[in-house]
Each structure stands twice: as C-alpha cells, then as structure tokens.
Backbone as CSV, one residue per row, in Angstrom:
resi,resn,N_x,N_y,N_z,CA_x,CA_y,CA_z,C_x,C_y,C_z
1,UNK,31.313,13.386,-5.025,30.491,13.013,-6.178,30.221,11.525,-6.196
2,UNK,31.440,10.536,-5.723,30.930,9.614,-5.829,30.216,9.118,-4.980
3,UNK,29.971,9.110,-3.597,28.757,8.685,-2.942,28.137,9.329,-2.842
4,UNK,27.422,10.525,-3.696,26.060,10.801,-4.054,25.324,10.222,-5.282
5,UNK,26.488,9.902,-6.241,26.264,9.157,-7.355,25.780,7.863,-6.795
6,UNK,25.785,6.923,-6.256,25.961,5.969,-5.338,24.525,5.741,-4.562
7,UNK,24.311,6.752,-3.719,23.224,6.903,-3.076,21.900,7.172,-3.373
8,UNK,22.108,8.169,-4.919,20.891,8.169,-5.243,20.884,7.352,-6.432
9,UNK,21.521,6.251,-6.611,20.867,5.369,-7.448,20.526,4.273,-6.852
10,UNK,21.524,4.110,-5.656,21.082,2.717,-4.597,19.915,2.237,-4.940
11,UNK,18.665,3.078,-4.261,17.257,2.482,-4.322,16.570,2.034,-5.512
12,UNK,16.603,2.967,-6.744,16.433,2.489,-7.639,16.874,1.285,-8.756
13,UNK,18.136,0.929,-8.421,18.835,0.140,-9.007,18.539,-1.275,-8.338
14,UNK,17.990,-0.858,-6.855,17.973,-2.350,-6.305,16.658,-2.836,-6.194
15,UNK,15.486,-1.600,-6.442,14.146,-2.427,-7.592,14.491,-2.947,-8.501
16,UNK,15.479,-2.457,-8.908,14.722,-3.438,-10.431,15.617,-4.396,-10.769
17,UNK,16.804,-4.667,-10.128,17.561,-6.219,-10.141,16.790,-7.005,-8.819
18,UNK,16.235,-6.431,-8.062,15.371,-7.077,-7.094,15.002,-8.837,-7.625
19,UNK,14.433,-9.079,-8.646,13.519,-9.772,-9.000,15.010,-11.204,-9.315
20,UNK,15.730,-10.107,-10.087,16.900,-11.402,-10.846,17.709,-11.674,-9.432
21,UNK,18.010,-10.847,-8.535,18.622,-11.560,-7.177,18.511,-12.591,-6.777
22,UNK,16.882,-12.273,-6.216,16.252,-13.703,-5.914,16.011,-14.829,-6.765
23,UNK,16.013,-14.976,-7.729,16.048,-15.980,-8.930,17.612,-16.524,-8.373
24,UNK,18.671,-15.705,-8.314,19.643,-16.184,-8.200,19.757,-17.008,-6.449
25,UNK,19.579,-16.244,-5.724,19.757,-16.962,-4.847,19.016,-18.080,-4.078
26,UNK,17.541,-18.185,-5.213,16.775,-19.487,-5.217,17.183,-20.798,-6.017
27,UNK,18.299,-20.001,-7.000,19.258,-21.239,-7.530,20.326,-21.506,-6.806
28,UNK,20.446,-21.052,-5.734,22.207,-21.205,-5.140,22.996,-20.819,-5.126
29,UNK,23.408,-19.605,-6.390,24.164,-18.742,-6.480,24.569,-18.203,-5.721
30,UNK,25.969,-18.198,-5.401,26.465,-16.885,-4.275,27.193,-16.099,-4.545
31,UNK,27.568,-15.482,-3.991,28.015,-14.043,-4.284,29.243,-13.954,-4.821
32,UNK,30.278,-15.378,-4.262,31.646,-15.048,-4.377,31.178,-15.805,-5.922
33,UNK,30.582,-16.397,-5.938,30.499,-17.030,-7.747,30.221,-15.721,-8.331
34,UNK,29.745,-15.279,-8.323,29.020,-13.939,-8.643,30.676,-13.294,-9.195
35,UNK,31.035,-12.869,-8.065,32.719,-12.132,-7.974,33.518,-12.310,-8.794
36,UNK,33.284,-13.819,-8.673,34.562,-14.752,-9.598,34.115,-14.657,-11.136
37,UNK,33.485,-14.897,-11.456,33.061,-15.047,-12.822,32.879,-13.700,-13.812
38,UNK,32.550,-11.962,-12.886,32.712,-11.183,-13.273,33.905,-10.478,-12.966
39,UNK,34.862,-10.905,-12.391,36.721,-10.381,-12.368,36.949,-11.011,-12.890
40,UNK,37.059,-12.293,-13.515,37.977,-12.893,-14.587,37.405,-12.546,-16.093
41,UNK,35.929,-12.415,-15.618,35.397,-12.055,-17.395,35.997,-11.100,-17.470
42,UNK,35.625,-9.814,-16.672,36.326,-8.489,-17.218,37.608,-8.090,-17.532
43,UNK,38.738,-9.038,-16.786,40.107,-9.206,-16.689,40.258,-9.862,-18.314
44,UNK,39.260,-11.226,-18.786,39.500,-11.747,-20.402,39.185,-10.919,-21.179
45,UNK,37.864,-10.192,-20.869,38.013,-9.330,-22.640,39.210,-7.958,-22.227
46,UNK,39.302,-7.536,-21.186,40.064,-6.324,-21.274,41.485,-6.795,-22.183
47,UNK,41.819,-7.606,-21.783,43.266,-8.100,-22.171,43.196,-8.703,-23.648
48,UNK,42.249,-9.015,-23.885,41.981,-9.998,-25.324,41.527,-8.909,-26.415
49,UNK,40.196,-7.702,-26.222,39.719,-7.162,-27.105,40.915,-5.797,-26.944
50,UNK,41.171,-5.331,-25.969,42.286,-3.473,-25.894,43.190,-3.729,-26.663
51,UNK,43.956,-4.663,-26.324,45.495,-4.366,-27.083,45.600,-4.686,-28.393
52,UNK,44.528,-5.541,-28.865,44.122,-5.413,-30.324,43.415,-4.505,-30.961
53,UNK,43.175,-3.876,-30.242,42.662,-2.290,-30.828,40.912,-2.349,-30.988
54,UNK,40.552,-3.685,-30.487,39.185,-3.427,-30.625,38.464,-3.257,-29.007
55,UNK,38.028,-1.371,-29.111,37.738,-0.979,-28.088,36.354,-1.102,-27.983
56,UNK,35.480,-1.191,-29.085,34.331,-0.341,-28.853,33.465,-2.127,-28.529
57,UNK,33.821,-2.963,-28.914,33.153,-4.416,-28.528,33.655,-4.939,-26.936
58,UNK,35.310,-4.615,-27.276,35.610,-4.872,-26.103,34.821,-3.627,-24.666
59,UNK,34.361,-2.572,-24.753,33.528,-1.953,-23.998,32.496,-2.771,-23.893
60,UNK,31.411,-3.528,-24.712,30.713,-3.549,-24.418,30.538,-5.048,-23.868
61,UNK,31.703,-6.303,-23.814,31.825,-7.301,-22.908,32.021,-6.954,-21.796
62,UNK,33.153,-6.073,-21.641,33.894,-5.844,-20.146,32.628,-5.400,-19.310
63,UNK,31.817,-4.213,-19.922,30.428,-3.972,-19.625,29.762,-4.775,-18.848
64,UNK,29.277,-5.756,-19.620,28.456,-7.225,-19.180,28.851,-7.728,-18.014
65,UNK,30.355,-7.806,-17.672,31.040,-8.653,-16.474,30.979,-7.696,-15.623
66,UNK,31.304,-6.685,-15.833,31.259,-5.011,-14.554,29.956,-5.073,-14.099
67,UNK,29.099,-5.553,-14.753,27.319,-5.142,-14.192,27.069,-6.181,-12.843
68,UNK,28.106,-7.001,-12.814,28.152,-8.451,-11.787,28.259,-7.384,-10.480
69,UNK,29.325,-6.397,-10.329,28.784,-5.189,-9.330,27.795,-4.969,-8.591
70,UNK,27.036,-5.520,-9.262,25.381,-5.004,-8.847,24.786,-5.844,-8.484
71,UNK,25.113,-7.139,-8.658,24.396,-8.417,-8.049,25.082,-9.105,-6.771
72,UNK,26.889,-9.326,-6.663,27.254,-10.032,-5.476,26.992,-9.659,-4.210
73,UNK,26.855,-8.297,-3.866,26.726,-7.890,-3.069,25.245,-7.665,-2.118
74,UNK,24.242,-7.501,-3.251,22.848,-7.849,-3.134,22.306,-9.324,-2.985
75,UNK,23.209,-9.998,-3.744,23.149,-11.518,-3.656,23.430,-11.823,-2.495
76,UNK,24.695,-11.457,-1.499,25.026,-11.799,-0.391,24.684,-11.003,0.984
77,UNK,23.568,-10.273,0.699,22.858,-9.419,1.807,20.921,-10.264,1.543
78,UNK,20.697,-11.439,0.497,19.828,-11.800,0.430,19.799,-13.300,0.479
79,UNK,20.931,-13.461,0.714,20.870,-15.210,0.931,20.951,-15.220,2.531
80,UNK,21.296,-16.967,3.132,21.230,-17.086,4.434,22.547,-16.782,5.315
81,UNK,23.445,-16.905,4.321,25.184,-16.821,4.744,25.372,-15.164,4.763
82,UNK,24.509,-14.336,4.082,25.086,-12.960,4.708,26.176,-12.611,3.831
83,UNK,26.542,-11.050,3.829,28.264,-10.891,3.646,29.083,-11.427,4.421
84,UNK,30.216,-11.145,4.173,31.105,-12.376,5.361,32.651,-11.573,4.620
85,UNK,33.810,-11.660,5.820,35.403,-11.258,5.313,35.692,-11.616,4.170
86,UNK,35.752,-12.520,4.112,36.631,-13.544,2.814,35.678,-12.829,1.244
87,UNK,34.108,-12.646,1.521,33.488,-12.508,-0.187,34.284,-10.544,0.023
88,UNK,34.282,-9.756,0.872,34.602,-8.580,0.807,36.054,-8.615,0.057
89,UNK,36.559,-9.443,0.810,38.193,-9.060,0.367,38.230,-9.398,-1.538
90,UNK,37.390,-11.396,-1.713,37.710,-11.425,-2.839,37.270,-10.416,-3.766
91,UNK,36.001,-9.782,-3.425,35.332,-8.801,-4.487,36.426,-7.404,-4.528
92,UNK,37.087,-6.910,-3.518,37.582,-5.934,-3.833,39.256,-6.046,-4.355
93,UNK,39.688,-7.715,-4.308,41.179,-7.563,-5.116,40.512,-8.148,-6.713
94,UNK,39.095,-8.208,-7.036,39.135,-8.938,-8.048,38.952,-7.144,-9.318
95,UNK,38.019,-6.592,-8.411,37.760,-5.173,-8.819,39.358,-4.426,-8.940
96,UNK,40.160,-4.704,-8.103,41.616,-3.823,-8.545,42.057,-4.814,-9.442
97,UNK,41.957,-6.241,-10.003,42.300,-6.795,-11.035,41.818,-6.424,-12.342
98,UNK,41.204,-6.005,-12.296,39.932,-5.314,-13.042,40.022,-4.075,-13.886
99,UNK,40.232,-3.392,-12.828,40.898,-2.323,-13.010,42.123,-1.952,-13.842
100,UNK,43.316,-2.984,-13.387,44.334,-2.907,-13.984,44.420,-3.529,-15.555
101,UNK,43.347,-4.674,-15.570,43.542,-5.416,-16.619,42.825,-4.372,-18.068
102,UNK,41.742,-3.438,-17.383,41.559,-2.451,-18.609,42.367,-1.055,-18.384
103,UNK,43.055,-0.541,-17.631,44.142,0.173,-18.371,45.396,-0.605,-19.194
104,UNK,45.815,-1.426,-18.362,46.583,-2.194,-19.261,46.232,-2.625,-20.455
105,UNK,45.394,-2.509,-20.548,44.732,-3.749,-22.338,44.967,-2.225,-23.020
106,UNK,44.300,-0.992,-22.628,44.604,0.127,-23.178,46.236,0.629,-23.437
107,UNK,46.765,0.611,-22.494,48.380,0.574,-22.462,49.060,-0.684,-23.597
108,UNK,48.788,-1.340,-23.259,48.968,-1.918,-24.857,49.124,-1.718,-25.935
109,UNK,47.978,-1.143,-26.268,47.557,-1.041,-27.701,48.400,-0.092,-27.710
110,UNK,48.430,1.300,-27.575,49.405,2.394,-27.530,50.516,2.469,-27.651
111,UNK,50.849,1.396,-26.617,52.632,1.610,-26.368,52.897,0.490,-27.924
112,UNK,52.288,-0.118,-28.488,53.198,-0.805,-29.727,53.356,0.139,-30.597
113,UNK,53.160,1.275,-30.575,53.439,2.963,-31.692,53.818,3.647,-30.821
114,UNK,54.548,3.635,-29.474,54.814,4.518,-28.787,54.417,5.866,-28.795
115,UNK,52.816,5.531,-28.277,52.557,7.149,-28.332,52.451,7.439,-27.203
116,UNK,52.226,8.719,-26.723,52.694,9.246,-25.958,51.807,8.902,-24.668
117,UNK,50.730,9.012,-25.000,49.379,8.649,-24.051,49.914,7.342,-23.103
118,UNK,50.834,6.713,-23.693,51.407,5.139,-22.499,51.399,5.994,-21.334
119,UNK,52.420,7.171,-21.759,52.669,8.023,-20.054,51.460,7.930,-19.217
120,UNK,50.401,8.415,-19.715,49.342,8.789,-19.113,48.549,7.840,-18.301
121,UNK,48.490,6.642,-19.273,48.115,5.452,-18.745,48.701,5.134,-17.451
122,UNK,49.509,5.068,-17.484,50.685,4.723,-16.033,50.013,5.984,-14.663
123,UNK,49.968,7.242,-14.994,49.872,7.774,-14.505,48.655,7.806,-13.819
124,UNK,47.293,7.173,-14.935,45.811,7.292,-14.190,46.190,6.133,-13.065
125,UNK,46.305,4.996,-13.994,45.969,3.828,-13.243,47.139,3.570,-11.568
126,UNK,48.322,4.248,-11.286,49.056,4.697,-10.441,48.113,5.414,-9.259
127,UNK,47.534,6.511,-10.003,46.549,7.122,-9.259,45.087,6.655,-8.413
128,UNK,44.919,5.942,-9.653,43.441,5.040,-9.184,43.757,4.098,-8.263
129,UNK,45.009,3.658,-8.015,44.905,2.569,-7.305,45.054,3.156,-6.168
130,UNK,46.263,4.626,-5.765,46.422,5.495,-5.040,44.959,5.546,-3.867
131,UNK,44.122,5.994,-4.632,42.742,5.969,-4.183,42.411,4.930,-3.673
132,UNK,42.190,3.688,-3.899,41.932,2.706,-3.220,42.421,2.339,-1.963
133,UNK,44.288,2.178,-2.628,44.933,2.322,-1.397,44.603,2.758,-0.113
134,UNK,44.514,3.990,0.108,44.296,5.186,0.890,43.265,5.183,2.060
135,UNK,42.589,4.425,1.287,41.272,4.216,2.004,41.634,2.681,2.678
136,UNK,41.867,1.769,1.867,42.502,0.458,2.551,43.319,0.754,4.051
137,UNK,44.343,1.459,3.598,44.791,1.422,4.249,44.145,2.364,5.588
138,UNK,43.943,3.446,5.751,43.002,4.307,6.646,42.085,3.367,7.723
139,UNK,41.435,2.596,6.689,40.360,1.655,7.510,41.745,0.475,8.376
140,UNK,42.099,0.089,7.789,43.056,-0.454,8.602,43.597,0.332,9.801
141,UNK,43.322,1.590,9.947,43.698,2.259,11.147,42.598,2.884,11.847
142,UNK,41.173,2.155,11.710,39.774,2.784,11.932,39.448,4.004,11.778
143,UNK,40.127,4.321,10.761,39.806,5.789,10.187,38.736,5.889,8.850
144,UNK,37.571,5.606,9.226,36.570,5.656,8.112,36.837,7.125,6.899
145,UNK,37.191,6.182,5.285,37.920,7.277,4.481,37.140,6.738,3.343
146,UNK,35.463,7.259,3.098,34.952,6.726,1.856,35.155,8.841,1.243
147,UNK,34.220,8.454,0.034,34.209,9.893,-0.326,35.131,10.179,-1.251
148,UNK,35.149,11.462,-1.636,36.390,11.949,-2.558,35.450,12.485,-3.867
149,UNK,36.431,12.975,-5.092,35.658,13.883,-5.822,34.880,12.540,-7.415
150,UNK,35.923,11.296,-6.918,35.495,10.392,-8.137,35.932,8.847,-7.636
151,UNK,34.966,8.167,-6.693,35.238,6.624,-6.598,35.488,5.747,-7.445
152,UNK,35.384,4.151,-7.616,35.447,3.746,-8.725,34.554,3.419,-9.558
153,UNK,33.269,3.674,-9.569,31.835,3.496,-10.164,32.356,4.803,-10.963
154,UNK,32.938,6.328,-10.884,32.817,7.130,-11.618,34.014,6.798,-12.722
155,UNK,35.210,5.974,-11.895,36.144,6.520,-12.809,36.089,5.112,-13.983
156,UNK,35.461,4.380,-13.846,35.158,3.361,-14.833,34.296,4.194,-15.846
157,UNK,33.392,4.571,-15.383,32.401,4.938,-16.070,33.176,5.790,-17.543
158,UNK,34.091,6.577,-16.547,34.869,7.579,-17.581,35.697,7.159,-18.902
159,UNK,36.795,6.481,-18.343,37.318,5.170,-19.208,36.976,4.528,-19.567
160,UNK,35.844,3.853,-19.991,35.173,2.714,-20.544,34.878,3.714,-21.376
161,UNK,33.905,4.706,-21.154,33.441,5.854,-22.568,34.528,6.815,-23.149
162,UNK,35.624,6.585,-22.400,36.755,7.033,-23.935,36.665,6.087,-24.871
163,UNK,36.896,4.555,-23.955,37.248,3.396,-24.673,36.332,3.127,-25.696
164,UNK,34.847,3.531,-25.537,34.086,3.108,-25.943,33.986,4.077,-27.551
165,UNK,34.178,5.440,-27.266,34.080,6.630,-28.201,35.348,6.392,-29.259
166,UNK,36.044,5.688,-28.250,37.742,5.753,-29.486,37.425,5.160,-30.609
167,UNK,36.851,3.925,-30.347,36.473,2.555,-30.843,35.535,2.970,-32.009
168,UNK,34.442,4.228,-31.540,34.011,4.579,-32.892,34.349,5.427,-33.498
169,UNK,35.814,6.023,-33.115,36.535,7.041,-33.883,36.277,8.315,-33.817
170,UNK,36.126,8.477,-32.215,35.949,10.275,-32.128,37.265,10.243,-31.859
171,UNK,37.709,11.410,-31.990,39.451,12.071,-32.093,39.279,12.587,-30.660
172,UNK,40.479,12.538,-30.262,40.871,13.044,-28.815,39.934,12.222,-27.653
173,UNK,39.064,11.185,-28.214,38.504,10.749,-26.434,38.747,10.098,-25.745
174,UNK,40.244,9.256,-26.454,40.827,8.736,-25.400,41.508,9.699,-24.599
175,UNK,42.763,10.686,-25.153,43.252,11.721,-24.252,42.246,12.532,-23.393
176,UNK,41.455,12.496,-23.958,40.334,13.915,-22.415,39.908,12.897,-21.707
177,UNK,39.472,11.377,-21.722,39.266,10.585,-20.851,40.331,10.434,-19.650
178,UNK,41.360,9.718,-20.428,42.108,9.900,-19.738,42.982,10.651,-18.797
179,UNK,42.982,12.590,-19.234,43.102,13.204,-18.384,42.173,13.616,-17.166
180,UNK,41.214,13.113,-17.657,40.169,13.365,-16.740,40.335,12.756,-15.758
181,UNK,40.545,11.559,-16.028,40.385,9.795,-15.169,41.392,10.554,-14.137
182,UNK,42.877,11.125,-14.826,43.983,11.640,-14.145,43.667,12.845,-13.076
183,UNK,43.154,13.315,-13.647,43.355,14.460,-12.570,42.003,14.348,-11.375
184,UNK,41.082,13.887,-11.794,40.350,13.643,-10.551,40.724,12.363,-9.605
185,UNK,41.361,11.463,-9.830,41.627,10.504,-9.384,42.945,11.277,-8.016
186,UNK,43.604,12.092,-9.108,44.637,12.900,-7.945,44.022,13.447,-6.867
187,UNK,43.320,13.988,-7.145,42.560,15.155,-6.830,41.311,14.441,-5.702
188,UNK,41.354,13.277,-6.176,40.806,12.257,-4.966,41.495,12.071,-3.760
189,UNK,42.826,11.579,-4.655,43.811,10.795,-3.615,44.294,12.209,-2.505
190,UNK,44.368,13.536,-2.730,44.462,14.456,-1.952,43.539,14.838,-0.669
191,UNK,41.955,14.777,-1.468,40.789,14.412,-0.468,41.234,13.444,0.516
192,UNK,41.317,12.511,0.309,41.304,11.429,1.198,42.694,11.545,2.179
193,UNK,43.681,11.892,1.631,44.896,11.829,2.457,44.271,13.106,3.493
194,UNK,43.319,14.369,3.185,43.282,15.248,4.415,42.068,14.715,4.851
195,UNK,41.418,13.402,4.688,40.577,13.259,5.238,41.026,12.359,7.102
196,UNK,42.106,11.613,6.558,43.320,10.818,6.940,43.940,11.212,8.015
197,UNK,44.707,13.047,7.781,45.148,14.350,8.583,43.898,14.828,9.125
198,UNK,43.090,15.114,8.883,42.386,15.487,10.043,41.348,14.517,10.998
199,UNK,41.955,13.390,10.443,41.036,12.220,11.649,42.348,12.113,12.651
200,UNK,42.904,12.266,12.469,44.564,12.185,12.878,44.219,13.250,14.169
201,UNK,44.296,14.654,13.802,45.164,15.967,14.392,44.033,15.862,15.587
C-alpha cells in the first residue's frame, strides 16, 4: 500500500510544488536546510503542543514542518549538487526523530493519568521503528527491502488523524488510531523480514 500510495501521487504532487522548488533553489536553498528546519520544527511542536494535551493545533504545526517531505528531496534532485550520502542519511535520522518526538509528545500526555493506551504507544512506535530498521538494515546487506502493507507516509498520516480527531473530541480515535498504527506496522515488519528470507534462501 505504501508504494502505490507513493507512486501514484509522485507525479502529481511534483506539478504542483514544481514552481515553489525552483523559487527555492533560485534562492539557494538546499535541501539539507530544507531537512533541518522541518525535523526540528516537527520534533518542537510535537513535544511542546502533545503532552499538554493540545492535539488538534499541535496537528496542524507538526503538519506544516512534515510537508518539508516534499520539498528536500525535490530540492536536491533540482539544484547543481544533486542528492548526495550525507543529505540521505540526515533526512532519514531527522524523520525517525520525528517520529519519535510525536509518539512521545502523545505518550506523555497519557502516561500523567496512567492510562492504559501508554502501553500501546510503546508498542506502535517499537514497531514503526522495527520497520525502518529492517529495511536499513537489509540494504546494508544489498538486499533491496522497500514495500510492506504501511510505510511511513501512511503511518503518519494515521496518527496525526487520531491526534488530530482527539483534539476535537471524538471518543475512541486515539485508541483505533493507534491500534491501527499497531498492527499494520507489525504486520509490515513481518512483510519485510520474509522479504529479507527469501532474498536470502
């Protein structure tokens, strides 16, 4: 699901930031600025707006900095320097910073009433990273391991709209988010490990 999700928005998505790219990279902008400025934004409101319980604003900053996604990488396939090791690596430990900093801001808020959902939290974000892992590591053994039933374009998507629904007080959307986030994320990390075994056998 997730690189079809992926693929068929590619083209369309990259008309129509087309225009603001190049603006950017006729100012100088590069990509790892790009990186930097949307992993630490998203890392400040996650941590500043979650654990104070304000989800539904804090969705819609973290939002703003997540959309940077869509530009470093286009930014650095349209300037003269190219992608390059160093912008890959920073963009993808800034995205697992990212990551962690909005379950955690969520884990927060929760665990000061000890409810029960902390478990859960632990459990997605364990998982999600699982996923990443997996694939990190794989490619590290030239075992090309994209794919699976929910990358991280889906599983944001998911969690941000509990976060976002809690915030305006629908009942239960953080728990079905979050089981959701959970069990496909597993259910990923299984994909990929037989993707792993049979590049192997």
């Amino acid at each position: 699901m997730g690189i079809m999700l992926q693929r068929s928005l590619r083209d369309p998505v990259a008309k129509i930031i087309s225009p603001v790219v190049k603006k950017l990279v006729n100012l100088g902008v590069s990509a790892n600025t790009i990186s930097t400025i949307g992993g630490f934004g998203t890392i400040f409101c996650a941590l500043y707006f979650f654990p104070k319980g304000e989800f539904f604003i804090g969705v819609v900053f973290v939002c703003l900095f997540v959309l940077s996604d869509l530009f470093d990488g286009a930014v650095a396939r349209a300037s003269n320097k190219g992608e390059n090791a160093w912008g890959a690596l920073l963009d993808s430990t800034l995205d697992r910073a990212s990551d962690a900093a909005i379950f955690f801001g969520g884990f927060l808020f929760f665990n000061q009433t000890s409810d029960p959902l902390v478990v859960l939290f632990l459990i997605a974000v364990s998982a999600s990273f699982l996923v990443s892992y997996i694939r990190a590591r794989a490619e590290s053994l030239s075992i090309s391991c994209t794919g699976g039933l929910a990358e991280r374009s889906e599983r944001l998507i998911i969690v941000l709209a509990a976060y976002g629904l809690h915030g305006l007080g629908v009942d239960y959307a953080m728990a079905i988010g979050l089981w959701i986030v959970t069990l496909i994320s597993l259910f990923t990390v299984y994909q990929r490990m037989m993707i792993v075994y049979k590049a192997v056998k």
